[in-house]
Backbone as CSV, one residue per row, in Angstrom:
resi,resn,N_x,N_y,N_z,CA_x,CA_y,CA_z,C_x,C_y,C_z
1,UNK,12.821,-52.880,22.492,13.737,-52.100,21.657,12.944,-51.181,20.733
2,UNK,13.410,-50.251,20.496,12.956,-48.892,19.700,12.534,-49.457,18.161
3,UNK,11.751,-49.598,17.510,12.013,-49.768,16.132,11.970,-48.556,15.268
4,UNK,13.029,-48.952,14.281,13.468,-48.017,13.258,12.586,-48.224,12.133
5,UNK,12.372,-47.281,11.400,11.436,-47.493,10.174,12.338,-47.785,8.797
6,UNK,11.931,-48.577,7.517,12.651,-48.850,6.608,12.834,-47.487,5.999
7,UNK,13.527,-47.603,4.574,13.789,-46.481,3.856,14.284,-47.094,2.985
8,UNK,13.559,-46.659,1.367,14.311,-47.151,0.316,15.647,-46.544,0.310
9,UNK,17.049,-47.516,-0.153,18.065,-46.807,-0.332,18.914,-47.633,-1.203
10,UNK,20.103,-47.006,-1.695,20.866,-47.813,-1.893,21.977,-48.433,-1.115
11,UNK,22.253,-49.375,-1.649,23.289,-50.020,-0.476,24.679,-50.758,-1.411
12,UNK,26.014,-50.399,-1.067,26.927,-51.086,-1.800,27.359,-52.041,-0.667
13,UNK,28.083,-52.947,-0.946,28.855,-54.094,-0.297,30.301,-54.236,-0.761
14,UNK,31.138,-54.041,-0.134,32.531,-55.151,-0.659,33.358,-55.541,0.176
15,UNK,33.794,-56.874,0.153,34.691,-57.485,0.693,36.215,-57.502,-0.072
16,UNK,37.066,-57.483,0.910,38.630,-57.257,0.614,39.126,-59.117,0.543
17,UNK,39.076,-59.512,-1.014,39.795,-60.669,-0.782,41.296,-60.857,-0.354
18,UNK,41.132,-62.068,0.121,42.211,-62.306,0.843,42.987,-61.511,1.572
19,UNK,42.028,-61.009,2.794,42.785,-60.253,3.408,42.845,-61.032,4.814
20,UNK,42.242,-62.205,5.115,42.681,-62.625,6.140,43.740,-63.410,5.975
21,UNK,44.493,-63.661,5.228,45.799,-64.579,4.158,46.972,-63.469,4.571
22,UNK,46.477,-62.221,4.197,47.482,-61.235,4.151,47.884,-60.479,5.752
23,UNK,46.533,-60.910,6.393,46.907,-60.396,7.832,47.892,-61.691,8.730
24,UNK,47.834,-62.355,8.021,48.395,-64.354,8.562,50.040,-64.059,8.050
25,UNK,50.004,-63.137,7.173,51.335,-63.025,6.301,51.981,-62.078,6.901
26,UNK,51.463,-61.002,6.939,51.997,-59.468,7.806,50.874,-58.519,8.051
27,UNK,50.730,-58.738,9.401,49.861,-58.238,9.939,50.250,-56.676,9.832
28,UNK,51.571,-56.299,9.699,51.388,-54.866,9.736,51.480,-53.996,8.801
29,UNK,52.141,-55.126,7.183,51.872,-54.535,6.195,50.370,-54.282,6.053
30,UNK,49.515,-55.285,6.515,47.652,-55.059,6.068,47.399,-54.395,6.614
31,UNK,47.605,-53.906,8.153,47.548,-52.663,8.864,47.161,-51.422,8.347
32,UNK,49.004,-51.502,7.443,49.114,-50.567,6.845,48.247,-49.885,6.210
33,UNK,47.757,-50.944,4.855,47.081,-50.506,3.663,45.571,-50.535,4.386
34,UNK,45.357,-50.774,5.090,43.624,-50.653,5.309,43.898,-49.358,6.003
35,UNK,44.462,-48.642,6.696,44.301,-47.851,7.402,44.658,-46.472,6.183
36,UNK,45.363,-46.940,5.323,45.593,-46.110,4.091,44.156,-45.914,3.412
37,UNK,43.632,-46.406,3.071,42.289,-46.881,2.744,41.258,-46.250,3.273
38,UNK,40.749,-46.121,4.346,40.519,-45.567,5.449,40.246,-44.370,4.914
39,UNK,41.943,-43.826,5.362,42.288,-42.443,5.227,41.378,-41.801,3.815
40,UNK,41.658,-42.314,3.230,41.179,-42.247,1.454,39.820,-41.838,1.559
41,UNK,39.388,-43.246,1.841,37.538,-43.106,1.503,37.059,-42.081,2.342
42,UNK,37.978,-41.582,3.901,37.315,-40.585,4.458,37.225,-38.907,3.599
43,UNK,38.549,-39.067,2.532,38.736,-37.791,1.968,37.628,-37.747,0.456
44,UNK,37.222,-38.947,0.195,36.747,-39.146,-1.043,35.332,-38.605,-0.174
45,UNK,34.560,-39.222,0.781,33.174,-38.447,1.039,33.548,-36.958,1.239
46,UNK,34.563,-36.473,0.897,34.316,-35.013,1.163,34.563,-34.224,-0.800
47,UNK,34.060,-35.052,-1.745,33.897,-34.793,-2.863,33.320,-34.898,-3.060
48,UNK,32.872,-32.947,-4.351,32.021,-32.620,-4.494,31.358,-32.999,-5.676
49,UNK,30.283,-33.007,-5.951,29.378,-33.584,-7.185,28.783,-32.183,-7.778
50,UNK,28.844,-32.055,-9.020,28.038,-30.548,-9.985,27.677,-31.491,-11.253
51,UNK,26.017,-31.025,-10.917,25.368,-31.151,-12.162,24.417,-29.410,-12.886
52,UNK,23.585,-29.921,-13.342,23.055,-28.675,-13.876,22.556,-27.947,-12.615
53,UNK,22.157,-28.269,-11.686,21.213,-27.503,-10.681,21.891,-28.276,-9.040
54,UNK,22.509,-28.762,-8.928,23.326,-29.114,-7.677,24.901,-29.116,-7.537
55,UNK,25.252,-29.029,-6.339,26.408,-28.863,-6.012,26.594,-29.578,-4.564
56,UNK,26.836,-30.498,-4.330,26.072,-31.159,-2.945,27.945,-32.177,-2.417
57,UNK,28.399,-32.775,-1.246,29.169,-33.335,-0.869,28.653,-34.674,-0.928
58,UNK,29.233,-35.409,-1.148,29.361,-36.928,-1.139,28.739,-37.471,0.280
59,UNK,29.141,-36.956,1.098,28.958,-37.694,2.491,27.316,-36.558,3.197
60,UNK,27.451,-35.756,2.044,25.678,-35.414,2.584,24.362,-36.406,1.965
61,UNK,25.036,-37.202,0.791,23.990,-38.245,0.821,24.155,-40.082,0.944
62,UNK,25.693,-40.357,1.611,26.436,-41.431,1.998,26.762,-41.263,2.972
63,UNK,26.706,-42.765,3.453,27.500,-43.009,4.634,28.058,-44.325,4.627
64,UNK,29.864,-44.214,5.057,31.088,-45.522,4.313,31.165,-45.790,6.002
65,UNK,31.673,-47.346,5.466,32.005,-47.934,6.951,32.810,-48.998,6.594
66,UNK,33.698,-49.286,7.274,35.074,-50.473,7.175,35.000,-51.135,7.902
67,UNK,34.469,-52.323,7.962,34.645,-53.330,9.311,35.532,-54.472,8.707
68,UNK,36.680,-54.511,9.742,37.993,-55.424,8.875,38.130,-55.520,7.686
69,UNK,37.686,-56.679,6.823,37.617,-57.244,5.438,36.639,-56.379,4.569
70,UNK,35.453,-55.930,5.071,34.037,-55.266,4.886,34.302,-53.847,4.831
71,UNK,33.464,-53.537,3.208,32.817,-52.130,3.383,31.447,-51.898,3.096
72,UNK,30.775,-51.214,3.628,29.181,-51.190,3.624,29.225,-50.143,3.453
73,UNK,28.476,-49.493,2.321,27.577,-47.731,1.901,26.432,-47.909,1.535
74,UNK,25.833,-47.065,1.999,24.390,-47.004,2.044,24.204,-45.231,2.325
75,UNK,22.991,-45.284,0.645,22.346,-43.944,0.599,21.958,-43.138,1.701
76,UNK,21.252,-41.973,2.170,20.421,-41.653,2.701,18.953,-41.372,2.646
77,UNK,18.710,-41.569,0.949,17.760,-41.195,1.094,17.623,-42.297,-0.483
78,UNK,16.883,-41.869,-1.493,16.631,-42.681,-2.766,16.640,-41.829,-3.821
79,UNK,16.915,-40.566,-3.803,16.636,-39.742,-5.057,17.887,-39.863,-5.847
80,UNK,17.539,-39.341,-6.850,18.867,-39.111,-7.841,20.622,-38.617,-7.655
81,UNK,20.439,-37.385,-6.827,22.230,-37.590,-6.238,22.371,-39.202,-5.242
82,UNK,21.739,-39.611,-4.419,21.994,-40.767,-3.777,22.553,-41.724,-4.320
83,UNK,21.538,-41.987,-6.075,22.402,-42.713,-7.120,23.498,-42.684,-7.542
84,UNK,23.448,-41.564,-7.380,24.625,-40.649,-7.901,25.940,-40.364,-7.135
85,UNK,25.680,-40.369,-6.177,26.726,-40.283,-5.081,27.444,-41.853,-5.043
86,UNK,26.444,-42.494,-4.519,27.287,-44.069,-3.854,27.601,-44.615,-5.298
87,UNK,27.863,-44.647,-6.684,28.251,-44.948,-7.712,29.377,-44.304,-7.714
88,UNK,29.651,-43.290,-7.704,30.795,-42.189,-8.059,31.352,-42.597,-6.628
89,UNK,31.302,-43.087,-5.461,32.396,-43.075,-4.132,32.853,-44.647,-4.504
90,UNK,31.652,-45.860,-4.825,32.400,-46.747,-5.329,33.176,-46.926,-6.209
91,UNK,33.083,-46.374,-7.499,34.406,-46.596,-8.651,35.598,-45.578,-7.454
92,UNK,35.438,-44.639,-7.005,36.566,-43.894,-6.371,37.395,-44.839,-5.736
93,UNK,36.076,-45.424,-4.463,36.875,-46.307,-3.988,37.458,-47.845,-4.799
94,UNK,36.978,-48.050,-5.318,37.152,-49.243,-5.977,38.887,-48.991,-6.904
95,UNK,38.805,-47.757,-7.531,40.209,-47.408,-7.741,41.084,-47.353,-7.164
96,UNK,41.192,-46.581,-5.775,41.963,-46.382,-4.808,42.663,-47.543,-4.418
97,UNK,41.729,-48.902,-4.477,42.094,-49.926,-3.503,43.002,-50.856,-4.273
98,UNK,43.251,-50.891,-5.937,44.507,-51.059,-6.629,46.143,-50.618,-5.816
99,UNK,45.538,-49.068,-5.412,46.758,-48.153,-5.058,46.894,-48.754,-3.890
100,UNK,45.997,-49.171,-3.254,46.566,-49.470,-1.567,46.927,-50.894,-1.093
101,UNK,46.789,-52.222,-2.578,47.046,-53.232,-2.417,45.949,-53.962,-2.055
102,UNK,44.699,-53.376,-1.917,43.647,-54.542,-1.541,42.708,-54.637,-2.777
103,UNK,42.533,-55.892,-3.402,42.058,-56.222,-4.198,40.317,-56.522,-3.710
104,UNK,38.951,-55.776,-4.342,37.891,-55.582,-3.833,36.614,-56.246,-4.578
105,UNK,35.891,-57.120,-3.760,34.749,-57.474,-5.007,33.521,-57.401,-3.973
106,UNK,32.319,-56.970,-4.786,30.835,-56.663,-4.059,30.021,-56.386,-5.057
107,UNK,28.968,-55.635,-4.519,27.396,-55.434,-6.029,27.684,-54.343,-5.035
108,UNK,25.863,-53.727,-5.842,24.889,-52.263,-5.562,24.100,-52.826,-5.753
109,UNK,23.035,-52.561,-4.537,21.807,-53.068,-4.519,21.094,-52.049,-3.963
110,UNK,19.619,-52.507,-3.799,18.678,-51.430,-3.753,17.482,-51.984,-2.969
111,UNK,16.746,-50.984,-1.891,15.449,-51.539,-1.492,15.011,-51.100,-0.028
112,UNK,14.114,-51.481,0.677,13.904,-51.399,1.806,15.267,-51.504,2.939
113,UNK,15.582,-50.789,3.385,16.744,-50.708,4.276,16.473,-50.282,6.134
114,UNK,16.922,-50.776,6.870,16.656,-50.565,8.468,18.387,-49.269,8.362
115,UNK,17.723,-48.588,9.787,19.099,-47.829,9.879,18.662,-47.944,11.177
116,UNK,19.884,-47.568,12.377,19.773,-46.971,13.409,21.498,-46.443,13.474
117,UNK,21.353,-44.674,13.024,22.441,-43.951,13.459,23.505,-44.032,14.342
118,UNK,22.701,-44.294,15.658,22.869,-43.651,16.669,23.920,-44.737,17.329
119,UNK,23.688,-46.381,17.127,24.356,-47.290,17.443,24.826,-48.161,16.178
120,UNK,25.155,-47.682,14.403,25.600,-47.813,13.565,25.429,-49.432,13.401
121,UNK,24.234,-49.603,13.534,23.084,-50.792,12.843,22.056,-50.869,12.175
122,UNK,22.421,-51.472,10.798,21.782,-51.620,9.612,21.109,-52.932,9.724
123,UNK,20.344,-52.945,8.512,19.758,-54.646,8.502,18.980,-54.655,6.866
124,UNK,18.884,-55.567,5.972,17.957,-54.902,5.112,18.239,-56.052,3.875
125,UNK,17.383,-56.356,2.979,17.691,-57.486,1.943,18.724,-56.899,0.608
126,UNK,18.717,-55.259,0.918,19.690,-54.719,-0.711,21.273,-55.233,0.179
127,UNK,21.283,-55.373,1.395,23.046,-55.579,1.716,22.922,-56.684,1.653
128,UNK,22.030,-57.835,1.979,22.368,-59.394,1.465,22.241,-59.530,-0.019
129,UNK,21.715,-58.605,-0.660,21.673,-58.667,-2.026,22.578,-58.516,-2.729
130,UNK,23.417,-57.013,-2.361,24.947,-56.619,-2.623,25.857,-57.759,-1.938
131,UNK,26.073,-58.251,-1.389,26.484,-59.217,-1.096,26.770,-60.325,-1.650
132,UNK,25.729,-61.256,-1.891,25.242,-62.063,-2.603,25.928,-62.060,-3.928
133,UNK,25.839,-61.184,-4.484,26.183,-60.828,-5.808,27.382,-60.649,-6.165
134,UNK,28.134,-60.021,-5.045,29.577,-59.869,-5.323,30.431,-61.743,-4.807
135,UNK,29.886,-61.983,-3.706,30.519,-62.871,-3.401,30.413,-64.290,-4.306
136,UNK,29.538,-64.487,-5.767,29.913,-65.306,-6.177,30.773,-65.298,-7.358
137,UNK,30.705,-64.113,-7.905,31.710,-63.756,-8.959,33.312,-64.158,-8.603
138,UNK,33.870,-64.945,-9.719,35.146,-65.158,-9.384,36.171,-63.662,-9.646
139,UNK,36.372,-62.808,-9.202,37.060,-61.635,-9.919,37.374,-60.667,-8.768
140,UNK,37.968,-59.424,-8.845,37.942,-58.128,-8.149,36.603,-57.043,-9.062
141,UNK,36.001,-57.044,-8.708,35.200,-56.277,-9.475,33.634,-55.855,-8.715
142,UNK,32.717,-55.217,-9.169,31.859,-54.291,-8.675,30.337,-54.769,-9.299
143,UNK,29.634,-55.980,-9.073,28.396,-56.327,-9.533,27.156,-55.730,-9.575
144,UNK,26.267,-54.680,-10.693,25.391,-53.849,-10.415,23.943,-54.834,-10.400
145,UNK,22.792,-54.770,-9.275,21.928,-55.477,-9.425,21.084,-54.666,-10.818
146,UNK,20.175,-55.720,-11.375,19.922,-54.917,-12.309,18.326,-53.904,-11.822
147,UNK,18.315,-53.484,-11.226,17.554,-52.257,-10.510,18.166,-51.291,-10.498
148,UNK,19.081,-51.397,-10.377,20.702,-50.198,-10.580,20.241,-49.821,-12.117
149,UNK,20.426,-50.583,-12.654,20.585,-50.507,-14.141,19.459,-49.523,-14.903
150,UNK,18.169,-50.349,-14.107,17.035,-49.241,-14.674,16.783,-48.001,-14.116
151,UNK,17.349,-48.098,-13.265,17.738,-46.685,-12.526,18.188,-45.543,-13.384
152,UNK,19.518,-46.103,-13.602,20.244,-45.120,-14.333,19.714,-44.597,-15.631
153,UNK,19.013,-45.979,-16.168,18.795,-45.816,-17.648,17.521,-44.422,-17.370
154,UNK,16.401,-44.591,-15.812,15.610,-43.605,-15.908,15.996,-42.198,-15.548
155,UNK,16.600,-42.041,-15.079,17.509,-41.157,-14.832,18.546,-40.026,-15.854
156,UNK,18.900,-41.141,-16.650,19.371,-40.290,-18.155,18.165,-40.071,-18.489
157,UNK,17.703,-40.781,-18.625,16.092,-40.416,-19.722,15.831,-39.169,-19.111
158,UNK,15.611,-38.803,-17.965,15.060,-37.742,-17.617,15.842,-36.649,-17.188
159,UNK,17.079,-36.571,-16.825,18.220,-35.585,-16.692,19.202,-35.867,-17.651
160,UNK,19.207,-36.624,-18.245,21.008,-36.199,-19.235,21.874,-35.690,-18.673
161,UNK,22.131,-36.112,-17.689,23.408,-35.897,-16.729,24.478,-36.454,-16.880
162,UNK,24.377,-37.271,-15.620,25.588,-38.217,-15.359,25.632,-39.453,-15.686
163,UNK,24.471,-40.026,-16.138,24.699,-41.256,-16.180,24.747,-41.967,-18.240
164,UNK,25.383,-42.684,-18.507,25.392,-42.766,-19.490,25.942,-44.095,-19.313
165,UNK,26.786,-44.578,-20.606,27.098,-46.365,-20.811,28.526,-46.127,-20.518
166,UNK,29.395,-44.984,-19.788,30.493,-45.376,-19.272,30.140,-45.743,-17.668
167,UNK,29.244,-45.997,-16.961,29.242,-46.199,-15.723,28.670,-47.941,-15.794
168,UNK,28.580,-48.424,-16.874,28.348,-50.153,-16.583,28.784,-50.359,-17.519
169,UNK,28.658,-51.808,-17.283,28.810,-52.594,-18.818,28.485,-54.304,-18.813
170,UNK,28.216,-54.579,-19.283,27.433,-56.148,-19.832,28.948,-57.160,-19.646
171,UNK,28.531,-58.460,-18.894,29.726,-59.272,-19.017,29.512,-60.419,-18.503
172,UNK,30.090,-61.482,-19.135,30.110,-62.938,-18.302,30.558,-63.111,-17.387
173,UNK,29.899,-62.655,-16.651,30.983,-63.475,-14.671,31.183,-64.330,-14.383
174,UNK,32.197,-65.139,-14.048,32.487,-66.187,-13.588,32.271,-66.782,-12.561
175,UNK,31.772,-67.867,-12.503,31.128,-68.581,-10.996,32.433,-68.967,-10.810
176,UNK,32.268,-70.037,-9.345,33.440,-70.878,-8.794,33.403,-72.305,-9.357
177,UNK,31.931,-72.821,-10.217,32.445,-74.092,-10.926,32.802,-73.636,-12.345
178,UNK,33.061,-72.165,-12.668,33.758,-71.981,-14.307,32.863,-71.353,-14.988
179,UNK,30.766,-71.994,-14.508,30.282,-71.447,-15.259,30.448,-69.958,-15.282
180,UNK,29.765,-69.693,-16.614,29.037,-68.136,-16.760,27.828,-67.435,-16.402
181,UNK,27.780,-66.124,-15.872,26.672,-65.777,-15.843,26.462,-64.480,-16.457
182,UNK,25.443,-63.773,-17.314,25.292,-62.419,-17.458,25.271,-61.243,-16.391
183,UNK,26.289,-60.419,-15.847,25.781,-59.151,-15.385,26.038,-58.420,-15.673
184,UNK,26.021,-56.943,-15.206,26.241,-55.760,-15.172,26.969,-55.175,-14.226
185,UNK,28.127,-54.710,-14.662,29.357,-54.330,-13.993,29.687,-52.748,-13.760
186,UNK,29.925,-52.481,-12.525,30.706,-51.289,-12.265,32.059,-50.965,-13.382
187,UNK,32.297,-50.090,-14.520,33.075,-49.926,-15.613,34.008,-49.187,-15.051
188,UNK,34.766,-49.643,-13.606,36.008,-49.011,-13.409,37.314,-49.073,-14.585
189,UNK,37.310,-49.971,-14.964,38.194,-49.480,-15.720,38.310,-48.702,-16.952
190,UNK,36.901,-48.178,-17.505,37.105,-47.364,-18.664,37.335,-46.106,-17.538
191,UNK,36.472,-45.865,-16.779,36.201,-44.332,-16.223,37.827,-44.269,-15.468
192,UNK,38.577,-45.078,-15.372,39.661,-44.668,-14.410,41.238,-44.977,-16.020
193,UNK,39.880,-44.828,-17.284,41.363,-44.834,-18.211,42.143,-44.274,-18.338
194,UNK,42.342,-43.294,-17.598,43.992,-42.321,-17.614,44.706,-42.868,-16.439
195,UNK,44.583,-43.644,-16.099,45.174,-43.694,-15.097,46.198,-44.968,-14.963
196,UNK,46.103,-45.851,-16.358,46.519,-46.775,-16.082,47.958,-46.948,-17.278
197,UNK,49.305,-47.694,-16.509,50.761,-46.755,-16.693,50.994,-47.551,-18.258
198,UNK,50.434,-48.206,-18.706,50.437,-48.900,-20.076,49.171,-48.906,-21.172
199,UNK,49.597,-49.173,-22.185,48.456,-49.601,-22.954,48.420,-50.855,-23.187
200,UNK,47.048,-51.273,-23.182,46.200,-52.807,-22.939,46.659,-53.263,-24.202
201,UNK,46.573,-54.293,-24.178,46.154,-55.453,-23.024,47.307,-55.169,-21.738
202,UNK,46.978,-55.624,-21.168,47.934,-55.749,-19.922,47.892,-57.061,-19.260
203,UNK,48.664,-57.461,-18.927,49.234,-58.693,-18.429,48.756,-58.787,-17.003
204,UNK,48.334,-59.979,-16.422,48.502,-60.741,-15.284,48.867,-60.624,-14.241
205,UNK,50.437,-60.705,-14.482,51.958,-60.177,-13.893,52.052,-58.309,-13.798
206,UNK,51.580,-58.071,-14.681,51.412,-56.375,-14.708,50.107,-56.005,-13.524
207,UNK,49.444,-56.650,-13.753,48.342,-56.463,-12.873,48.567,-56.805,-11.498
208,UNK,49.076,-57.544,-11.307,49.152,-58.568,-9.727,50.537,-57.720,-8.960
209,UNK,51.134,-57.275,-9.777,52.307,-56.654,-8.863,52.173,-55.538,-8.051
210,UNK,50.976,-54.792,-8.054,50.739,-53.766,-7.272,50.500,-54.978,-6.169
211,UNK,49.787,-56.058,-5.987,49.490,-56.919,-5.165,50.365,-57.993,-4.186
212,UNK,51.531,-57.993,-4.738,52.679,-58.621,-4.324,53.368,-58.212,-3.098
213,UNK,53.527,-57.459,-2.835,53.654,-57.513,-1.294,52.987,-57.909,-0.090
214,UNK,51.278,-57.866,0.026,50.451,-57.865,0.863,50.505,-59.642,0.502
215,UNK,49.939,-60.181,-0.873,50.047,-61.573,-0.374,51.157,-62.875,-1.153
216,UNK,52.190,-62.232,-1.405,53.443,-62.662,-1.361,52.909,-63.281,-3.719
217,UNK,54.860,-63.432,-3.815,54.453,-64.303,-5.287,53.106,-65.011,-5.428
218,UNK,52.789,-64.854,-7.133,51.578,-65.129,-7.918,51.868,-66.453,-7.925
219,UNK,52.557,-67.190,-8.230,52.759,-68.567,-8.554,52.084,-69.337,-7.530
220,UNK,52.211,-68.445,-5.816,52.395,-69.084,-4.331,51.099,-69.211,-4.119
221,UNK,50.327,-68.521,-4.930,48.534,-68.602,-4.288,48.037,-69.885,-4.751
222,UNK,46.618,-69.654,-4.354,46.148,-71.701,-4.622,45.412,-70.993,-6.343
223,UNK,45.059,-72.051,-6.656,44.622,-71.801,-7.909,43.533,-70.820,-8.193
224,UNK,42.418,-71.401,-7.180,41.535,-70.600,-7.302,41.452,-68.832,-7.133
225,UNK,42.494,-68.539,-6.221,42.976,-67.477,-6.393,43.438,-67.035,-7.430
226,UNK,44.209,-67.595,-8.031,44.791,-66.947,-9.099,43.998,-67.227,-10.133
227,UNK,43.170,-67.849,-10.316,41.600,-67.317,-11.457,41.181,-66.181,-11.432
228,UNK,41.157,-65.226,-9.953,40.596,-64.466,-9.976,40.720,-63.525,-10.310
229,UNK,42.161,-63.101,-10.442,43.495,-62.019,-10.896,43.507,-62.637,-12.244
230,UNK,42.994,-63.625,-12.637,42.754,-63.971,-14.943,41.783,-63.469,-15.040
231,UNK,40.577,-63.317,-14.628,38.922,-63.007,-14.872,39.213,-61.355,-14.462
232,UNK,39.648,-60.938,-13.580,39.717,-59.871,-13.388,40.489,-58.629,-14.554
233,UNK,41.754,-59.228,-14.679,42.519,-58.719,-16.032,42.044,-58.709,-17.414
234,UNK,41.338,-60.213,-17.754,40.495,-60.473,-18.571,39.236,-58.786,-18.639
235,UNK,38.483,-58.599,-18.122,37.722,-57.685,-17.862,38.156,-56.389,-18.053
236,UNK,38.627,-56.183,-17.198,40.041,-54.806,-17.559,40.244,-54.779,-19.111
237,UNK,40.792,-55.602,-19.758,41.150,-55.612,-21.108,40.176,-55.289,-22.035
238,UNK,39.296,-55.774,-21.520,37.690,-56.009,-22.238,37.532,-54.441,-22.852
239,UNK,37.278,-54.223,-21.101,37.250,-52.550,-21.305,37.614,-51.279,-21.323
240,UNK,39.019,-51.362,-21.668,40.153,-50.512,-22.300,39.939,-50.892,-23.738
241,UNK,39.937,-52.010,-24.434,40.451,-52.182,-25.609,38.590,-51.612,-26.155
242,UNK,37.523,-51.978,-25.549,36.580,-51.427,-26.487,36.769,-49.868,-26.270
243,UNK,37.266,-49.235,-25.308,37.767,-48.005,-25.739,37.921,-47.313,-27.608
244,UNK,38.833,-48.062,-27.453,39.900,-48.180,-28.937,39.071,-48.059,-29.865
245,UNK,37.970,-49.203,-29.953,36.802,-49.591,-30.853,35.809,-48.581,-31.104
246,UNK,35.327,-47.598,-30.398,34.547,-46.803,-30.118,34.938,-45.703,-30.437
């Protein structure tokens, strides 16, 4: 077999919870919304990015992929729009997927990456990393490794661009035995604050009802599910209300 050479890149991960629950429930409502989804993220790589000296498309330095439950993005290359790009398509997407009923959790990770184009096979430790990271957090939410972090921070330092302290934020994540852990979070919900039809706090029940069709009444899920839609809202609140504060 041909070998492909690595390439630093970035790489996002996310999995669609409970979506094999929701395909068991109605297969053609989930149909539906993934293929809605789809549609979306294909129109979102065709948005454009302007900073002081570029003007470049989303999908000239990304590339999105949906496999059932799974989404995988990964840079093309490692420079600064790359950062820049797969950050700005994840909060996009990560918003969108409120609207389309699928509730989304994963990281951004970073590092040596395998590609082969041609037969759309990857391999590489930043997607078990993104991975990793999202899948132990109890929540819907967007886990930044912290390589991400110094990224950005070098990055302002040296362009004063785009990146600043609305694109993360510091928080206790929740494991599956309760504990806590420190990370650094994708800040969808400050950057998507116009968008949301109340002012915070917001409720549970306010939150989960965009969700109610795909996997039926809140009461009906097992517990652990429904921790995840508290930690998740919890978070949300966090960061709307330090809005206010600021």
């Amino acid at each position: 077999m041909k070998q492909h050479k690595s390439c630093k890149r970035y790489v996002a991960y996310f999995d669609m919870l409970g979506f094999k629950n929701a395909v068991k429930r109605n297969q053609d409502v989930a149909w539906s919304c993934i293929s809605e989804m789809q549609r979306s993220m294909e129109e979102m790589l065709k948005t454009k990015i302007k900073d002081l000296s570029n003007n470049i498309v989303i999908n000239e330095r990304v590339r999105a992929f949906i496999f059932s439950d799974s989404v995988v993005m990964y840079s093309l290359s490692n420079e600064y729009l790359d950062l820049m790009s797969i950050l700005i398509l994840s909060t996009k997407l990560f918003g969108q997927s409120v609207k389309y009923c699928i509730p989304l959790r994963g990281g951004i990770s970073y590092g040596d990456f395998y590609i082969n184009r041609k037969k759309n096979l990857f391999c590489g430790l930043p997607l078990v990393r993104a991975f990793e990271m999202g899948e132990c957090i109890q929540w819907s939410g967007v886990r930044l490794d912290p390589i991400i972090i110094k990224h950005c921070e070098i990055y302002k330092k040296d362009n004063n661009l785009f990146f600043s302290s609305d694109i993360q934020i510091p928080w206790k994540g929740k494991l599956k035995n309760s504990a806590s852990i420190d990370i650094y979070a994708l800040n969808w919900p400050k950057i998507f604050k116009n968008n949301w039809t109340k002012e915070p706090p917001i409720t549970v029940a306010e939150y989960y009802e965009a969700f109610k069709e795909m996997f039926g009444d809140f009461e009906m899920l097992e517990e652990e599910i429904q921790q995840k839609y508290i930690n998740t809202v919890e978070f949300i609140n966090n960061s709307l209300l330090s809005i206010e504060t600021t």
